[in-house]
Each structure stands twice: as C-alpha cells, then as structure tokens.
C-alpha positions in Angstrom: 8.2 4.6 -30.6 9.4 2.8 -33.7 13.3 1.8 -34.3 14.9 1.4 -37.4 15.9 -2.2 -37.5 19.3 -0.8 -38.6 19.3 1.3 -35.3 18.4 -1.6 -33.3 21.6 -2.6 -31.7 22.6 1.8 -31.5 19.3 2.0 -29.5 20.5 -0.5 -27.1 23.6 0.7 -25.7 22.3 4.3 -25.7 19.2 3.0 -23.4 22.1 1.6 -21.2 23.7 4.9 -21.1 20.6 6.4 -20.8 19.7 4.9 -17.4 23.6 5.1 -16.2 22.4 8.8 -16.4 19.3 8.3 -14.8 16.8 8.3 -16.7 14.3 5.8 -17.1 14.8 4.0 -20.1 11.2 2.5 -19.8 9.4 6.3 -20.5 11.4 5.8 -24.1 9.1 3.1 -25.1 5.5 4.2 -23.7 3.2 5.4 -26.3 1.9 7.9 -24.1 4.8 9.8 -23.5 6.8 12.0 -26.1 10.3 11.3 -26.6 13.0 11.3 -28.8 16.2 9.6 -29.2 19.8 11.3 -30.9 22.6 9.3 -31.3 25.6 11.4 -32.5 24.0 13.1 -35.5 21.4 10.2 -36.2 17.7 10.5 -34.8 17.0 6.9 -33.9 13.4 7.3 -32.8 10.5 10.3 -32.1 6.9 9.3 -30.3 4.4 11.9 -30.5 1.7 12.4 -28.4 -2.0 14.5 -28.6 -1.2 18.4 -28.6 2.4 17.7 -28.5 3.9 17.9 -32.4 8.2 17.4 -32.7 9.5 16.8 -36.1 13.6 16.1 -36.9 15.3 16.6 -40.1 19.5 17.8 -40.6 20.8 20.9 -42.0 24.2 21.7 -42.2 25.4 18.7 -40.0 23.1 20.1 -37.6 20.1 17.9 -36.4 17.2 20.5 -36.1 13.9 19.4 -33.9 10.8 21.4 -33.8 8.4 21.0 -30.8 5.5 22.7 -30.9 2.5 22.5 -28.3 -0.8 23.3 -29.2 -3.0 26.3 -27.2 -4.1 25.5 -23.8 -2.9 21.7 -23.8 -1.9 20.5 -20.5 1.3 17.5 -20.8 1.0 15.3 -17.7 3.7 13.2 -18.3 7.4 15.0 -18.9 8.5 14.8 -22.4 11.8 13.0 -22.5 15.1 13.8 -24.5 17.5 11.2 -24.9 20.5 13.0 -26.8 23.9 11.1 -26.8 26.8 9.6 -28.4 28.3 6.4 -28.1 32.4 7.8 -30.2 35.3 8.6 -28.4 35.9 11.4 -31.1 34.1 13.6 -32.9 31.3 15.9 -32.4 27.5 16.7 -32.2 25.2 19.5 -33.2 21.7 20.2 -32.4 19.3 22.9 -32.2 16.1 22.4 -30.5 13.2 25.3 -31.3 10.3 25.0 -29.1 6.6 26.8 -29.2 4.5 26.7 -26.5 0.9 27.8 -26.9 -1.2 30.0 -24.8 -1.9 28.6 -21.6 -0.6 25.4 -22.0 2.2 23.9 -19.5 4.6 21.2 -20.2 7.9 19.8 -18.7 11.0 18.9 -20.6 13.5 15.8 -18.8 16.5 16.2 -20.9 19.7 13.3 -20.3 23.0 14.6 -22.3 25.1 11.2 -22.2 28.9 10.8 -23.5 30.1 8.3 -21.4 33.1 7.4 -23.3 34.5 10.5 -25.2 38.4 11.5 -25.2 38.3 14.2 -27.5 33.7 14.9 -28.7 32.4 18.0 -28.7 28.6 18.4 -28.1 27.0 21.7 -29.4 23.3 22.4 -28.3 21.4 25.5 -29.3 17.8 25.3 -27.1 15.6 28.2 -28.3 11.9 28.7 -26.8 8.9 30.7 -27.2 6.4 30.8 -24.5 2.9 32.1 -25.9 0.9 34.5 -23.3 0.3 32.0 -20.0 2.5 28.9 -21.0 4.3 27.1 -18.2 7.5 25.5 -19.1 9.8 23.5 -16.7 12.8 22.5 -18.7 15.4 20.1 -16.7 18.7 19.1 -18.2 21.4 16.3 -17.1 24.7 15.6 -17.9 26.4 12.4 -18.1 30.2 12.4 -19.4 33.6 10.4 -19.5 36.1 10.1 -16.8 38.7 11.0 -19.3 37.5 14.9 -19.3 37.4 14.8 -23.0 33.8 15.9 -23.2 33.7 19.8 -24.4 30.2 20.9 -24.3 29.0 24.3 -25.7 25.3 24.6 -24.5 22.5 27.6 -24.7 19.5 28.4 -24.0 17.0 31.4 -25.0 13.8 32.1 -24.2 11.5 35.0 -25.3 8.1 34.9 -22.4 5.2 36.7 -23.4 2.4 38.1 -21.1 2.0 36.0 -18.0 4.3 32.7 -18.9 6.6 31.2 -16.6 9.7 29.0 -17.6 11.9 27.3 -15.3 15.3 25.8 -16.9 17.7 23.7 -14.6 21.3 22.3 -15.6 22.8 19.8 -13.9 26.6 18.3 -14.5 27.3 17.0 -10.9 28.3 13.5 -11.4 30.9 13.0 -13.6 34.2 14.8 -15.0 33.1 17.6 -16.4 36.0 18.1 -19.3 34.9 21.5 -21.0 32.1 23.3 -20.6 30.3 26.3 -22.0 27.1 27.5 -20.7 25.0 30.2 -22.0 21.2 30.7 -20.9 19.6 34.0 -21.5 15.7 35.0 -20.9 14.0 38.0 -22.2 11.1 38.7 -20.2 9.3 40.7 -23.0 5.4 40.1 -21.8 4.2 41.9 -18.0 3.8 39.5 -15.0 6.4 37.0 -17.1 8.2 34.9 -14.5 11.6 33.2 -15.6 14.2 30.5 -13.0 17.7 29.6 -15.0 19.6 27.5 -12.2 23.1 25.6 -12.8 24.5 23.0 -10.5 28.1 21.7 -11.4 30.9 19.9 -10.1 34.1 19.9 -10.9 37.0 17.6 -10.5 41.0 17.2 -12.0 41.2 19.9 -14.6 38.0 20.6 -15.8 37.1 24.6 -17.3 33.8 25.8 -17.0 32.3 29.1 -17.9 28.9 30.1 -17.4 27.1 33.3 -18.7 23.4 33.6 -17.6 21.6 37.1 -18.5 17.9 38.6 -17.6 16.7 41.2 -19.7 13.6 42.4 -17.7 11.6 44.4 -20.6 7.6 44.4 -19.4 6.4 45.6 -16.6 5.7 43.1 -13.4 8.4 41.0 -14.8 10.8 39.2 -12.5 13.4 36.6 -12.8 16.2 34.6 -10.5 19.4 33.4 -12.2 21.1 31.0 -9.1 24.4 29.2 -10.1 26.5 26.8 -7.5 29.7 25.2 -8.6 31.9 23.2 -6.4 35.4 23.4 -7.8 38.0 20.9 -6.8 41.5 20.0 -7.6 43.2 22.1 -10.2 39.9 23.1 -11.7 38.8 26.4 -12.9 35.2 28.4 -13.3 34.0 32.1 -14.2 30.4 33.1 -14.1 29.1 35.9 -15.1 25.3 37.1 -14.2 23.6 39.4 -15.5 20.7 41.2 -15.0 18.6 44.5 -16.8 15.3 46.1 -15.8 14.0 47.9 -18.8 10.8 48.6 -17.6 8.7 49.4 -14.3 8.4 47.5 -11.7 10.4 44.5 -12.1 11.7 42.1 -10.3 15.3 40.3 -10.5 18.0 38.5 -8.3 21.5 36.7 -9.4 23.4 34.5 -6.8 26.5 32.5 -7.0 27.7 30.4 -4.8 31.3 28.9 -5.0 32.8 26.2 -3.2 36.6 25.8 -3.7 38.3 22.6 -2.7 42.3 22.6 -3.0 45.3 24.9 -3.4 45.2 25.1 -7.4 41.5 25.9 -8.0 40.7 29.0 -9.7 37.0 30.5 -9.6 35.7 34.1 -10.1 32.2 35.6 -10.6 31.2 38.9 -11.7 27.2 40.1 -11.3 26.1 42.7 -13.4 23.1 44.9 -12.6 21.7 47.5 -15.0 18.1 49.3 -13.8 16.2 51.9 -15.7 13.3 53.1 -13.4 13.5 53.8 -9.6 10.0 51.4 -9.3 12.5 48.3 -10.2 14.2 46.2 -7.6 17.6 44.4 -8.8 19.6 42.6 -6.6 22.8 40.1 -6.1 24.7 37.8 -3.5 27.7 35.9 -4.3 30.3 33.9 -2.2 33.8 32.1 -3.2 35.0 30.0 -0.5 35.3 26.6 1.9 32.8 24.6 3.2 30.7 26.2 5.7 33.1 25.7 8.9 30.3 25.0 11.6 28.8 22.5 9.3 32.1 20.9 8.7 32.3 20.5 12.3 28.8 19.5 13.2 29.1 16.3 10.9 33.1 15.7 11.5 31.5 15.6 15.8 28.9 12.8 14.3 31.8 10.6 13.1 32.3 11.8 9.8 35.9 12.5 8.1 36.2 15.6 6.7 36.2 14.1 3.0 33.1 12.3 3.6 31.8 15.8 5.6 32.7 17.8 2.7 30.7 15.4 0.6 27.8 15.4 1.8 27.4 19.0 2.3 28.0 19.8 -1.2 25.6 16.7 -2.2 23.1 18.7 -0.3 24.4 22.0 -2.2 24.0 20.3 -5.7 21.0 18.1 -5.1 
C-alpha cells in the first residue's frame, strides 16, 4: 500500500487507533492483503490484490468504494477496512457497494475507530450482492470515545442469489457507545440462500441504541437467523426490532434477542415480527429482557467472585 507523503503523519495516528481497536496494523502494509484506509472523508491508502478489484472516489461528501470479486476466486487472507476519524466534531459518510462473483468466498475485517469524538457523526451505507454460490463473512468492530459523543447511523443490505451464504457480525462491546443506529436487512432472493446478521453491544451511562434487523425469505430452501444481545447498563436505553417474512416454500428463519438489563434507570424493549405465506415454511422467535442468569451469578460469586466482577464475566462470555 502507498501513502501520500502528505498523509504520512494522518496514517500514523490512525494505525495507533487502529490497533487500540484491535486490529493489526501490520495486515495494512502487506502487499498480499487488500485493504483500505478512510480517515474522516479522505482515503489515505487502497492495496489491491489478484481477483479482488476496490476503487474510491467522493460524491456528494460521500466517499463511495466499489469492491468487486471476480467469479470463482477464493480470498485466503481477510480483506481489511480501516475507516476512522481522528476530529472531535464533525461527521463521516461512506457507502461501500460490494459484488461477489459466482462461487467465490471472501471475508471482510472491518475496524470503525473514533476514539476522541464529542459531537462526529459516522454514516455507513454497506450494500452487497452475492452472485449464485458466493460465500461472504463480513465482521465489523467498533471503537468509540468515552465522552459518548459518537452517533453512528450504520446499514447493511444484501441481495443472495441461488446457493450464497453471507454472514455479517457487529460488534460495539468495548467502549461508550454514544448513539447508535443499526439497520441490516437480507433478501434471500435465490433457493438454498443461507444469510447470519448478529449484533453484540454494550451499553454504559446514557447511551441510545436502536437496532432494526429484517429477513425477507423470497426463494424456496431459503433460511436465515437474525440473533441480537445487548447488555444495557446504567441509564441506558435500547429497542430492537426483528423481523422476519417467508415469501415462498419451504423456508427457513429464526430471530432472537437477548437483553441483559443492569440498573434501576435502564430502558430496553424488543418487538419480533413474523410474517409466513405457505404452511411448508417454518418461522420462529425467542426473546428475553432481564438479570443475569441467577444460578450463574451464584456459581461464580461461591468461587470468590464479587458480583460486579461475576456480572462481568458472564456477559464477556455473552458478547464474546
């Protein structure tokens, strides 16, 4: 990967922040592995690898990337997204639009920094097309300031055809969260298409979150699992919303929430929606609002554990 010599000093501190997130700031640099780096509303570097073609230009204050994977290429290595901003003010927009060829598989690491924001808005737009047979595992990781003045507005779409598989997992567990709103939507439109859209967050102080994840089910042998577990402490608040429509034969779905609720002042809710055509379909849902499981609170707390650090590690184990 090339950087501008006037990006040089950008690139530094957000390859600090980078790794503060977790990544691994060394998968930036190897010419074997395509990446790309977005600072605010500046792309500071792209590598591109064999069957793997991205391309960045802005329209509209909006930083556009195109990814587009050839037919039947298999990516070893996960392609890495380094998006970030290093102002305490402002705001960021971005619209990824991925192709994925037939047969082909490839996984997506994704680390979504803003380490010291009071008042930055992040706005993310992830569309995807999976060509018949692709295999796509998209993973996505959130980093943000301790002041809560992060407000993200994320989604994700994906249209499968015949026999593809995607897998899409969201992750804002160790830091404030500030604002956040999450929308991830899959329409299954090819039979056998297989789709996963999981979110894992926690939240602390006052932090809002609302998540919306929905499962249209339109071909045949379709199926699809939407899982979302939020741990809410504090004064914090959350409403998810799943939903999930068999439009054709013999599908396949399941939505699950699972809410933990820490504190006097937290508010949570969830509402599943279920909408089934034919009686050869299967739809189904399981949600939960409340304390820590009570018997595993009081298996650890008999080991020597308080019950802060008991809580803790339970929900680690929840969010992991």
């Amino acid at each position: 990967m090339r950087i501008g010599s006037n990006y040089s000093k950008e690139f530094q501190r957000i390859v600090e922040i980078y790794e503060r997130a977790g990544g691994d700031a060394a998968n930036l640099l190897k010419g074997d592995v395509a990446s790309i780096i977005v600072s605010g509303q500046k792309v500071l570097g792209l590598n591109n690898v064999r069957g793997v073609s991205m391309e960045s230009f802005s329209k509209d204050d909006v930083v556009i990337v195109k990814i587009n994977v050839g037919d039947r290429v298999h990516i070893p290595s996960p392609t890495h997204l380094c998006v970030g901003a290093l102002d305490k003010v402002g705001e960021q927009r971005i619209r990824f639009e991925i192709e994925v060829g037939e047969e082909s598989e490839i996984s997506f690491l994704s680390h979504c920094s803003f380490p010291f924001a009071d008042d930055f808005a992040h706005i993310m737009e992830a569309v995807f097309h999976l060509r018949k047979g692709a295999k796509v595992f998209y993973e996505d990781h959130h980093f943000h300031s301790d002041s809560g003045g992060t407000k993200v507005r994320t989604s994700y779409s994906v249209i499968l055809d015949t026999k593809s598989h995607f897998e899409n997992r969201f992750y804002l567990t160790r830091t404030r969260v500030g604002r956040l709103e999450l929308d991830m939507e899959s329409h299954n439109n090819g039979e056998g298409s297989v789709v996963h859209l999981e979110t894992k967050v926690y939240e602390r102080a006052d932090d809002r979150v609302e998540v919306r994840e929905k499962l249209y089910l339109n071909a045949p042998e379709s199926s699809g699992i939407l899982k979302t577990a939020i741990f809410a402490t504090d004064s914090s608040y959350a409403n998810v919303v799943n939903e999930a429509y068999g439009n054709a034969p013999h599908v396949r779905g399941h939505v699950e929430c699972r809410e933990i609720v820490k504190g006097d002042e937290v508010q949570v809710g969830t509402i599943p929606v279920l909408r089934m055509r034919y009686d050869t379909s299967e739809l189904t849902h399981e949600a939960s609002i409340g304390r820590v499981n009570a018997k595993q609170l009081q298996t650890l707390m008999a080991k020597g554990l308080t019950e802060d650090e008991a809580t803790e590690l339970i929900v680690k184990g929840m969010l992991r």
